[in-house]
N, C-alpha and C positions, 0 to 999 in steps of 0.2 A: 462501507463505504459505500440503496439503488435502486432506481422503480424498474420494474416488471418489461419494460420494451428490449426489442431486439438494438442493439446499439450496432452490431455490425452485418450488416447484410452478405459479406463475402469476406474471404480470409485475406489480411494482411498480406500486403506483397510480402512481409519479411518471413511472416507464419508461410505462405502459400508456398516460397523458395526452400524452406524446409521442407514442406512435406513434402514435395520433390524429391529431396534425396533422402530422406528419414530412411527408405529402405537399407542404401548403401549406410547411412549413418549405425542403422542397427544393425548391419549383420558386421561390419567390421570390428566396433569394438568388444563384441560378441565374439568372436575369435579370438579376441587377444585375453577375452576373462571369460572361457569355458568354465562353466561350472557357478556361474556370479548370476544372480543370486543362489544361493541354495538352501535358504531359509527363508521365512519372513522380513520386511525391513520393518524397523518404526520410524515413525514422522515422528517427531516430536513439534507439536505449535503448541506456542509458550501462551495461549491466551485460554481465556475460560468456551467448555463447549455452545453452539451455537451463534459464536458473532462471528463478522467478518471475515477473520486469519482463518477461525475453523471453518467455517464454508468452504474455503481456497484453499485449505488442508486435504480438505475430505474430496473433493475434488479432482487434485492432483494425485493422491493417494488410489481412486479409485480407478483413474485410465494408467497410473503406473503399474499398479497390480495386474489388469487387462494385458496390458505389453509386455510385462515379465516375468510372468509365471506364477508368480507368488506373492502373497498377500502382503499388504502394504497396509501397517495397524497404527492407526492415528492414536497419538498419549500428550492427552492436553497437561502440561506443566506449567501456570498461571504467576504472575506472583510478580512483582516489580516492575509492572511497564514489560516487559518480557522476559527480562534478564534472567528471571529462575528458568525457564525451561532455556533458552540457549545456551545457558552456562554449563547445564547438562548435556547436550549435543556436546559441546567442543572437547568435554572430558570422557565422549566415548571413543570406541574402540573406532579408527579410523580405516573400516573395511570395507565400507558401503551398505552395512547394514543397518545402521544407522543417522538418519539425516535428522533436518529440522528444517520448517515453513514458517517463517517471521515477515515482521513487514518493517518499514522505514526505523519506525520508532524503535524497536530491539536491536535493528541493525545496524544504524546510522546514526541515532539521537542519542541514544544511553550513554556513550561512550563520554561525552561530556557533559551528564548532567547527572550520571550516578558514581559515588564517590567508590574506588576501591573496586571497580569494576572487576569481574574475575574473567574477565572473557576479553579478546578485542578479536574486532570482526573481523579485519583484514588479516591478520596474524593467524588467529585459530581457526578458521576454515575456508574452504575451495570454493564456491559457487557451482551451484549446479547450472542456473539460469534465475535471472530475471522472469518472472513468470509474467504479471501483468500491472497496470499502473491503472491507478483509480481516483480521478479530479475529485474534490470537493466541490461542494454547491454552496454558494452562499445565498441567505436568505434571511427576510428581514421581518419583524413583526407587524401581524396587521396596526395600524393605526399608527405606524411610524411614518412620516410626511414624506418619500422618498418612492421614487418607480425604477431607480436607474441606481448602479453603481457609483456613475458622475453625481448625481444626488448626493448618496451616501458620502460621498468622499464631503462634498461640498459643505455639508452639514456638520460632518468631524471637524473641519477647518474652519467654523466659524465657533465651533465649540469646542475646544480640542477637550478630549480625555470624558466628553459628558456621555458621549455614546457609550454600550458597553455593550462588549461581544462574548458568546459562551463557549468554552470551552470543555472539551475533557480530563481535563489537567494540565498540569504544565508541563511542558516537554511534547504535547501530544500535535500533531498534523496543525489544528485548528490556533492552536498556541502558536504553533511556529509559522503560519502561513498569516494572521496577525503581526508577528510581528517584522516578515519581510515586506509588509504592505507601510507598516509605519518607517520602516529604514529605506526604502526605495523611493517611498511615494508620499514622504510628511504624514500621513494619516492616522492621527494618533484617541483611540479607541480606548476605553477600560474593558481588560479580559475580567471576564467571571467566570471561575474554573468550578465543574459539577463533576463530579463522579461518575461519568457515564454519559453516553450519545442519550438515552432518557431521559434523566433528570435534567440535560443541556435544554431539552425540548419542551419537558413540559414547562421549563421557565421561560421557555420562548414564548408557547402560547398565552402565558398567562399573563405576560406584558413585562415579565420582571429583566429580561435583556432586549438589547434592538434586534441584533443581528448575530448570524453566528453562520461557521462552515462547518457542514457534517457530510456525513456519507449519505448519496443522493437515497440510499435505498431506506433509508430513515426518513426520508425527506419530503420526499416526493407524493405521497398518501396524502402529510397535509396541504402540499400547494395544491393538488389536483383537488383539494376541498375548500381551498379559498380562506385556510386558517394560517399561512402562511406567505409570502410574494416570493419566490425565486428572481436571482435577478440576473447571477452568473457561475460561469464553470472557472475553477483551479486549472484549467488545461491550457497550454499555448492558445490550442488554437476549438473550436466550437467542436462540442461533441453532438454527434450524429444523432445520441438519445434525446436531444432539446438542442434540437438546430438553432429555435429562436433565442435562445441565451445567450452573448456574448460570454468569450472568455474575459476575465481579469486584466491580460493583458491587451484583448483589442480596447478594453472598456478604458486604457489608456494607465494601467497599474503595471508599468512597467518590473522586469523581474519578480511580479506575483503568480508563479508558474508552480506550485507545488502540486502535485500528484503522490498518494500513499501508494506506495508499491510493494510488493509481495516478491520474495524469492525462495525459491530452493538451493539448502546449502548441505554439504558435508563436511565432516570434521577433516581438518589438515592433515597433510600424509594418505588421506583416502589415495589409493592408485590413479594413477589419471585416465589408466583405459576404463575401471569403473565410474568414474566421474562422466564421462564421456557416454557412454552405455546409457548411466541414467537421462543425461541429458538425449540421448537419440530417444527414449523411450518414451522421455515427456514431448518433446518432438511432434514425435508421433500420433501421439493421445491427443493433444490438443490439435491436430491437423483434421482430426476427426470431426464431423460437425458436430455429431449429437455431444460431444466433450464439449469440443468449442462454444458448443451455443448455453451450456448451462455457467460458464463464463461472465460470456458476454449479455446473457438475460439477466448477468447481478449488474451490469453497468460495468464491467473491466475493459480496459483496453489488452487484447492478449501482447504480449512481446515475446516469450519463452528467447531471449538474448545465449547466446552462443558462453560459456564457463568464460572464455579470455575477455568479452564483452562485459558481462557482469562484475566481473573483479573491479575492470575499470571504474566502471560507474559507481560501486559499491564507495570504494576506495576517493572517488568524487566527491561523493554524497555526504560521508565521512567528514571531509573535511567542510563541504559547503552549511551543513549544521552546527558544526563545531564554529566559524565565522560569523555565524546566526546568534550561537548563542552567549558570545565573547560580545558582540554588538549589543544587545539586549541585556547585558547583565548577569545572564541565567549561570550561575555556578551551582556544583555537585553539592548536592545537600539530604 
């Protein structure tokens, strides 16, 4: 999901009020699970190595090992939009030594759109935290008539369905952030689904889609070479890496607010002073700057959200997709 600039120049009030108390945070539930960890943990990110999840895997995994003693071994398990490796999280051993780092789509999106699911999020695991949210960019091919998002919209409306935007499959961020844009805001777009943020791109360059939203860090190589136009950010409100962007929503797309987000979870029945432990420890690590900033240089917004925080939103998010994708048509298949 990011060009190379520092997006945050100083820690989040919410990050910054953590590390505040991350001390107290780690030594309390440190006493209450003497002994926790005593071996290695694994991560499990259910995605293939090198994209994305495993960046924000390897990451997390490297300042929780830092904080607690002992090594933190990432085990990419790929395969279904994420569902094989979470499905493995939730059928381990509920100790804390072993988690998993997924993002929207395994967590929030599968649960309606794969049939026979063997997992549900809310049900089989705790949250450790909300770790960070990451806007999409939308951008438009050279030689399409359009400078503005108003543009774009304008031009869907005099044409509906002639546009056509690329996606990474269905069900994926790009998928679904089309199609809050068409139920909120009329703007009705043909998706063309690729098999990967790649192959979405090289059909972008090559003129074979208009428009598409990917992850800025895919992205941004070709605007900054003028083979591409940026026009705006998936975030409420303007992110600080390309001030001059309008988001989505000031550009007047009301409820087109999607951000793919990343969390750390453990399996259900994990203890809650472990649960708590981890989260102090991630805490911590990400309060750090030299952590923080390798972050924030992918284009993340940090949150690391409180376990009681995260559940909510999870359990949100859940249903705000599952509405998405009842509106749209999209059934498990």
């Amino acid at each position: 999901m990011i060009h190379r600039r520092r997006l945050i120049r100083v820690l989040p009030s919410s990050l910054a009020a953590t590390a505040a108390t991350a001390p107290f945070l780690a030594t309390a539930p440190a006493a209450m699970a003497q002994g926790y960890p005593d071996r290695p943990i694994r991560l499990i990110v259910p995605f293939p190595p090198g994209g994305p999840v495993d960046v924000g895997g390897r990451i997390v995994a490297t300042g929780l090992s830092a904080q607690l003693g002992q090594p933190v071994v990432v085990e990419n398990r790929s395969g279904a939009g994420g569902s094989v490796g979470v499905a493995e999280a939730a059928r381990a051993a509920p100790d804390g030594h072993s988690l998993v780092f997924a993002s929207t789509g395994a967590l929030a999106v599968n649960v309606s759109l794969i049939p026979n699911l063997s997992y549900d999020t809310r049900r089989d695991f705790v949250p450790v935290a909300i770790v960070v949210a990451i806007p999409m960019l939308m951008v438009a091919r050279q030689g399409l008539p359009v400078r503005t998002v108003q543009e774009v919209v304008a031009l869907a409306r005099q044409r509906p369905n002639a546009l056509t935007y690329a996606t990474t499959g269905p069900g994926g961020p790009p998928h679904l952030l089309g199609e809050v844009m068409r139920q909120r805001s009329d703007v009705h777009m043909t998706m063309v689904a690729y098999r990967g943020a790649g192959p979405a791109i090289t059909a972008l360059l090559a003129g074979e889609v208009d428009v598409s939203f990917l992850d800025p860090a895919v992205l941004m190589p070709h605007v900054r070479e003028g083979r591409l136009r940026a026009l705006a950010v998936s975030s409420r409100e303007r992110s600080p890496a390309m001030p001059d962007l309008p988001s989505l929503v000031e550009a007047g797309l009301d409820g087109a607010e999607v951000e793919n987000w990343y969390a750390l979870l453990a399996p259900a029945a994990t203890p809650p002073e472990r649960v708590r432990r981890l989260y102090a420890a991630l805490a911590a690590a990400l309060a750090r700057p030299e952590t923080l900033r390798v972050f924030t240089d992918q284009g993340a917004r940090a949150l690391v959200w409180e376990p009681e925080r995260s559940a909510a939103f999870i359990r949100a998010e859940v249903e705000r997709w599952a509405e998405v994708a009842r509106a749209a048509g999209m059934k498990p298949e």
